[in-house]
Structures are given as structure tokens and as C-alpha cells.
C-alpha positions in Angstrom: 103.1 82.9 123.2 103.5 85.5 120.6 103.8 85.6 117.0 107.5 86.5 116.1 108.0 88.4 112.6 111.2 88.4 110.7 110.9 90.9 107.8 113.5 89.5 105.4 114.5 91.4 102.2 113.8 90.0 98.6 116.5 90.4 96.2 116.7 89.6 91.8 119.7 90.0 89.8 119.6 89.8 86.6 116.6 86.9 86.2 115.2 85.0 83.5 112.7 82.7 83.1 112.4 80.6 79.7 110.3 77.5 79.1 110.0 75.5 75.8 114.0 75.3 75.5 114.0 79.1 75.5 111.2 79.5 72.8 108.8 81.6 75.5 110.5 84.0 77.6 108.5 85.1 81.0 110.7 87.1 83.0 113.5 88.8 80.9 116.7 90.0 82.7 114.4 91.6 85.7 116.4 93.1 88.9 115.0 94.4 91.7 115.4 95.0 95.1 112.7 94.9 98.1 113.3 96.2 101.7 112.4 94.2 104.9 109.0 95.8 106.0 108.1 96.8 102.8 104.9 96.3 100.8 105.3 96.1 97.0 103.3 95.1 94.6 104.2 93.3 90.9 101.6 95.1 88.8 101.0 94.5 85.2 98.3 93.1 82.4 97.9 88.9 82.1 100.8 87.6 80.7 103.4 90.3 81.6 105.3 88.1 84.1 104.2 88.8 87.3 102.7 86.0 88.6 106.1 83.8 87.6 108.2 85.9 89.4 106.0 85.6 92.4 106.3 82.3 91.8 109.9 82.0 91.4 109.9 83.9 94.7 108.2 81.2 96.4 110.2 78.3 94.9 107.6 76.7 92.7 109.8 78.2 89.9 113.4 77.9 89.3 115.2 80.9 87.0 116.7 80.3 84.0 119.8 82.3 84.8 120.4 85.0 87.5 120.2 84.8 91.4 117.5 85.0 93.9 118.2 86.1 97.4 115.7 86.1 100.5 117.2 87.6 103.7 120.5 87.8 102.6 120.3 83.8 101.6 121.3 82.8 98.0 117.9 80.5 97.4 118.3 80.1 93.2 117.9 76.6 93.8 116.2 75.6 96.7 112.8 74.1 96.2 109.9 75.9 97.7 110.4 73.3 101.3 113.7 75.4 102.1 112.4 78.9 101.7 111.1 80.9 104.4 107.8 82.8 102.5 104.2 81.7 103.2 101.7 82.1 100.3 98.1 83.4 100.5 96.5 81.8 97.0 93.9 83.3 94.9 91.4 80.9 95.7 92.2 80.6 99.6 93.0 76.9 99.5 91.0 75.9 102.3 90.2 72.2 103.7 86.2 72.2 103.7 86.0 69.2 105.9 88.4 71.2 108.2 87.4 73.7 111.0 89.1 77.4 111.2 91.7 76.6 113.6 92.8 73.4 111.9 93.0 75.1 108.7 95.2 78.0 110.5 97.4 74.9 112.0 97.8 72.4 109.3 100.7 74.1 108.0 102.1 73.7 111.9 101.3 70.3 112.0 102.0 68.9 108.9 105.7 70.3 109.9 105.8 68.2 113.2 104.4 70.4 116.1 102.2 69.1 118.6 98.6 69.7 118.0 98.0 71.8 121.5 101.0 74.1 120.6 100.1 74.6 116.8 96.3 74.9 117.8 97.8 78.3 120.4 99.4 79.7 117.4 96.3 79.3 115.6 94.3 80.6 117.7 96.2 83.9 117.8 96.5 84.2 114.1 93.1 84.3 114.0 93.1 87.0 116.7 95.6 89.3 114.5 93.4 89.3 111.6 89.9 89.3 113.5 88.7 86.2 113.8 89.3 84.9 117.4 86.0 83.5 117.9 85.2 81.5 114.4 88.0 78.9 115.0 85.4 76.3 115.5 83.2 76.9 112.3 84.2 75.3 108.8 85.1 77.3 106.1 81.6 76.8 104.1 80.0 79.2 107.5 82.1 82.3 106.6 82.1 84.9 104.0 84.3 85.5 101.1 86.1 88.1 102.9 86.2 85.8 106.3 87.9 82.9 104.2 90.5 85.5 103.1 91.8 86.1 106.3 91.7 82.7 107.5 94.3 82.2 104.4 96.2 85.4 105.8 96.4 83.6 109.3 97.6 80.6 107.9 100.6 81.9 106.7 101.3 84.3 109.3 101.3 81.7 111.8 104.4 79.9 109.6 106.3 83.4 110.8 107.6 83.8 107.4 110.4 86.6 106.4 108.5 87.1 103.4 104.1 86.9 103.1 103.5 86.3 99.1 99.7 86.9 98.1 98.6 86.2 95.1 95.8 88.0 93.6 93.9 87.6 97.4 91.1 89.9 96.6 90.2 88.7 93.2 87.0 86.5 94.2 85.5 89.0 96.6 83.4 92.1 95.4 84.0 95.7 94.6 82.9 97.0 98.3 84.5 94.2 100.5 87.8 94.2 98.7 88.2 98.1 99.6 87.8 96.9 102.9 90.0 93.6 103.1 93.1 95.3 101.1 93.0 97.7 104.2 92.8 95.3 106.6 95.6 93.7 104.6 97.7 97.1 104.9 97.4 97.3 107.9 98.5 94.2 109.7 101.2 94.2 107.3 102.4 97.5 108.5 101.6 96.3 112.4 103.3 93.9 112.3 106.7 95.1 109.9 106.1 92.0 107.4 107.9 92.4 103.9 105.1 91.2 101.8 105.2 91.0 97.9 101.7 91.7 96.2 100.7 90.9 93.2 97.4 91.9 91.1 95.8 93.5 87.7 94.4 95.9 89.6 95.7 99.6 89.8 93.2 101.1 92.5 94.7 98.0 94.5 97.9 98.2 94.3 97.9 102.0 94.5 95.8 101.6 97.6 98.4 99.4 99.7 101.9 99.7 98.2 105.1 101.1 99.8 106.0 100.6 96.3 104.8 99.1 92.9 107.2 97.1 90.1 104.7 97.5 86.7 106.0 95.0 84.2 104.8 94.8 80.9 106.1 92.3 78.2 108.3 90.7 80.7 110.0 93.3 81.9 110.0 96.2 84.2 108.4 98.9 82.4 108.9 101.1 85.8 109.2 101.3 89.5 108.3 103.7 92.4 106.2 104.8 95.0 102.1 104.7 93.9 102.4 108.7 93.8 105.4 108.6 91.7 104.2 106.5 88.8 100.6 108.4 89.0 102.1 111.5 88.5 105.2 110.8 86.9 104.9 108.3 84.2 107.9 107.7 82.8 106.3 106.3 79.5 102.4 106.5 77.3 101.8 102.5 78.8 102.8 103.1 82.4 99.9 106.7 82.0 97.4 104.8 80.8 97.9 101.7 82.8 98.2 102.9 86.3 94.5 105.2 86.3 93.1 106.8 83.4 94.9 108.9 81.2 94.5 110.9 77.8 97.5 110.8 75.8 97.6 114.5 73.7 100.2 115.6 71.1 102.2 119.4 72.4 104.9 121.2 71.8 108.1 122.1 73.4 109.0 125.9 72.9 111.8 126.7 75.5 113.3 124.9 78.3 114.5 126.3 81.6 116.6 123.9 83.6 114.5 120.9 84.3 111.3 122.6 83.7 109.9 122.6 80.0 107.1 125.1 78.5 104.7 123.4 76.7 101.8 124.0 74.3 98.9 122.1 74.0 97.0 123.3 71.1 97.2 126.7 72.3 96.9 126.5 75.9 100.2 126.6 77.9 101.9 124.8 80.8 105.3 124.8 82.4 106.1 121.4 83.2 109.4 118.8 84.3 111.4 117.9 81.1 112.6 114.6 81.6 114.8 114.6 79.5 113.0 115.7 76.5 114.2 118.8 74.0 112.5 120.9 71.9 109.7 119.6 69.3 106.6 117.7 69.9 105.9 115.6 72.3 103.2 113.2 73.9 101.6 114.3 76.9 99.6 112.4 79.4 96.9 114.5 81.0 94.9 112.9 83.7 90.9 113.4 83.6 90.9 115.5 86.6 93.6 117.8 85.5 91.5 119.1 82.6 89.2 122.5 83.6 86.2 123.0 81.2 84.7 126.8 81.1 81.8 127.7 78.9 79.9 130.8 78.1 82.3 134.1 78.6 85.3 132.7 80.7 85.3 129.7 77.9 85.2 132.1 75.2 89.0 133.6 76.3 90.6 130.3 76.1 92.8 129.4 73.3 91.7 125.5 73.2 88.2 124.9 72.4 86.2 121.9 72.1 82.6 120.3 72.1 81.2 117.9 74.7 80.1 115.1 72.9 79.0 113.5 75.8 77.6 114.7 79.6 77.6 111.7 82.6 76.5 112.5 86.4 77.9 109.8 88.9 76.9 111.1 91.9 80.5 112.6 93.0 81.0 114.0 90.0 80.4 114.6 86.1 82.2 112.2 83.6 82.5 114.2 79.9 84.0 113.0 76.7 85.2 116.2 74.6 85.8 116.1 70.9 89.0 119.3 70.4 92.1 119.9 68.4 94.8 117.9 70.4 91.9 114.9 70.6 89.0 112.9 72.3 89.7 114.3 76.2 88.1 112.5 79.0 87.2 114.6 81.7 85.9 114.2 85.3 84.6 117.4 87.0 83.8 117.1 90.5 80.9 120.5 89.6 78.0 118.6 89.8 76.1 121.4 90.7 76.9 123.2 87.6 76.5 120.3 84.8 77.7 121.3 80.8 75.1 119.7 78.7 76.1 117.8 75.6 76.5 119.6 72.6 78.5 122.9 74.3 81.0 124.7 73.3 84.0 124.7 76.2 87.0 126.3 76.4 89.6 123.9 77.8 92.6 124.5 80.5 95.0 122.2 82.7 95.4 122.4 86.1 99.4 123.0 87.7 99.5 119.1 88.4 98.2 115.7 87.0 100.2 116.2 83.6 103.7 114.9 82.6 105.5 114.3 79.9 106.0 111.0 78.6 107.9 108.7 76.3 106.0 106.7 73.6 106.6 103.4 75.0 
């Protein structure tokens, strides 16, 4: 016996989500499409409407207006019973009094197979994610990280066309999350699921998307590839959201095709011009894309500031620095060669990790 997958595509058009008799609006006018196989994560602050449309992907919600279709199927209306997605829940939803394998099964057996056969399919859903040999313990004698893939089991075992989780890392630490989210990956890329992600947490979602939707006030504020909306921000909340970013007034001086020279209170770059003309404009400038220089090289550089604060973290040095354009937070991977607090620097940007951006 062997666990069949059948990656099935997720499709919105057009829906909305109201509650109160339209007074609150959660999901406004969203379309998007995802690809069978694909991982994408809904990515956005609390209360942006991620979690309902996860939710309305599932069935426990019902849009407003507009059409949801999973693998092809028109499922609007259909109640959560008649959809072919599996859910891993934030808080794992285990039965304490139950053992490993008849947690992994209940879904099986709740649904009318025979205890032997659904036990089987447990049994090697707890293989796939690790775990072949704890069927027989209870929840309460595994770890946090343990209990999450017992809850990724579960669902796989239903052999879903579409693997929802819902915030699954959000009870386990800093260190064991890096390491479940890429145990997560990759079983979901062994196996071709089409799984939909969702989380508050860019490092995450960077870290195992295909793709991510960021929404933001109930809508899609953009969508791409994790490298994409790093280094191409389409807009100041999408640059600061996804990573750190310091948002800096320059100005266009000539364009060139799609490329735009900008300055940046004195120092110059040459970047894309998305669509923007000449006057000022709002830069985003990533922490690693700014090069400090003191002493003689320093000296020669048209942007000057002071470091009004100096931070070692082991890999590398963390400065805030006070200069015409702003506050700039740097990281500067020199640790060998710290800047104290209170230097004068001269201040550059490197060829990548700045874009320009739209105010929203």
C-alpha cells in the first residue's frame, strides 16, 4: 500500500468575504491562482485576511460573492465534508487519550475504513514524515516538533489535492522551527503536494515558498516568487514587511530605457524604473546593501554620516547611522574591522538590494 497524491490546483475569482451585513470586509475582491505542486504562502500582519481565505479554502467559510475552484471543481458552496483539502491546525489538534497511530487514523476511520486498513495508512504516514516507530506512544511523550508532524501525517494520509496549514510552526521555538519548515519543504516537494501556507512570519515564508500572496488590509498588496518581492518591492509596505528595509528619499536625474539614475543624497546608482519618471522618489535600501568606509576611503564619499550606534552579533555588526537622507540601518558582515560609535563614515550602496518603490 502506498500513499497516492493528487496535487490539485486552487483557484479565486473575484472573492469577498463580509460579515455584519457587509459592515466588516475580510477579503476584498482577491483573485489568485495556485499551481498543482506548488507551495504558496498567504503572508501578511493579523487582521489582513489571510487566515479567512485559508479558511474559505477549506470550507469553514463561505464567500460573499465570487467563485472558488479546487482541481478544476466549482466548490463556492460546498461545506468543508465535500472538499478534498486536509488541514494541519495551529495548535495540532491532537486526541491526548489517543496513541500516534490512532490519531494518524481517526480521520480514516471516522470516514468508514476498517481499523486494520486505516491503521496501514497510518503507519506509513508516520514513516513519510519520520516517525515510524512512535505510533504506539501518546501525544503527551513527544516533542513540540514530534506533535507537528503527527498533525502533517494526519492529513497526508486523507490524500488530499490540496494540504492547508495554518500557522504550524507558531508554538515551537526559534531553532526547531528552522528545522520543521524544512522538513515541511521538503515532503511537500517529494511528494508534488499543492499546499497553501499561511503565517506572520517572513523568514518562514521566504524559507519554503514556490511563491508568496502578501495581503495587507484585505487585499493583495503583491505576489511573486520569495526573491522577487525581496528584491523587487513593488511598494514602501511590501520593503519593510518582507525583511528589513530603510526607506530613503532620492532623486531621479535621467532615465535610460528601463533603468533609472538615481541620487541619494549625493551618492549615485543606476537602478530599474518601474515605471517611475523624473523627480523624487522613495527608495528602499536593504541593511546589507549599505557599505560604510571611514578614515581616507570615507573621506571621498559624497554621503556622510555618524554611527550613532555599534552592535556585534557574532556573524556580523548591526549599526544605526544618523545622515542626510535619514536613520540607516546597516548590517556589515566586517566583524574583524568594527566602526565604533561616534565615527564619521562615508556611505555607499552596493549594485543590488535597492529598488524603487511606490509609497503605498
Amino acid at each position: 500500500m502506498t500513499l497516492k497524491t493528487r496535487a490539485g490546483s486552487v483557484v479565486f475569482e473575484n472573492v469577498t468575504k463580509t460579515y455584519g451585513k457587509g459592515a466588516v470586509t475580510a477579503i476584498d475582491d482577491v483573485s489568485f491562482d495556485i499551481h498543482p505542486g506548488e507551495l504558496v504562502t498567504l503572508l501578511g500582519p493579523s487582521g489582513c485576511g489571510k487566515t479567512t481565505t485559508l479558511r474559505m479554502i477549506a470550507g469553514l467559510e463561505h464567500p460573499t460573492t465570487g467563485r472558488i475552484m479546487i482541481g478544476g471543481k466549482d466548490v463556492t458552496h460546498l461545506p468543508a465534508t465535500d472538499r478534498d483539502v486536509s488541514m494541519v491546525f495551529q495548535s495540532y489538534a491532537l486526541f491526548p487519550h489517543m496513541s500516534v497511530v490512532e490519531n494518524v487514523a481517526y480521520g480514516l476511520t471516522v470516514s468508514g475504513q476498517k481499523k486494520a486498513e486505516a491503521h496501514d495508512r497510518a503507519r506509513e504516514g508516520l514513516g513519510l514524515v519520520g516517525l515510524a516507530d512512535y505510533g504506539d506512544r501518546l501525544p503527551s511523550e513527544l516533542s513540540g516538533g514530534q506533535q507537528q508532524r503527527v498533525a502533517v501525517a494526519r492529513a497526508l494520509v486523507l490524500e488530499p489535492e490540496v494540504l492547508l496549514l495554518d500557522e504550524p510552526l507558531s508554538n515551537l521555538d526559534a531553532k526547531l522551527r528552522r528545522h520543521v519548515r524544512t522538513e515541511i519543504r521538503d515532503l511537500q516537494q517529494k511528494l508534488g503536494l499543492t499546499a497553501v501556507y499561511v503565517t506572520h512570519d517572513q523568514e518562514e515564508a521566504l524559507a519554503v515558498s514556490d511563491r508568496i500572496i502578501v495581503m495587507n488590509r484585505s487585499v493583495i498588496a503583491q505576489q511573486g516568487t520569495p526573491r522577487q518581492l525581496y528584491e523587487e518591492p513593488a511598494s514602501a509596505f511590501i520593503a519593510d514587511f518582507i525583511g528589513d528595509a530603510n526607506l530613503v528619499t532620492g532623486e531621479v536625474f535621467a532615465l535610460n530605457g528601463e533603468m533609472a539614475d538615481v541620487d541619494i543624497g549625493g551618492e549615485r546608482v543606476t537602478l530599474r524604473q518601474r515605471g517611475h519618471g523624473l523627480g523624487s522618489v522613495e527608495v528602499a535600501v536593504r541593511p546589507d546593501a549599505v557599505r560604510l568606509s571611514d578614515g581616507a576611503e570615507g573621506a571621498q564619499m559624497s554621503l556622510k554620516g555618524n554611527v550613532t550606534h555599534a552592535t556585534y552579533l557574532g556573524s556580523a555588526m548591526h549599526y544605526t547611522v544618523q545622515c542626510e537622507v535619514g536613520e540607516l540601518f546597516v548590517i556589515d558582515g566586517r566583524i574583524d574591522a568594527p566602526i565604533r560609535a561616534g565615527s564619521e563614515v562615508g556611505i555607499g550602496f552596493a549594485a543590488r538590494g535597492l529598488a524603487l518603490v511606490s509609497g503605498q
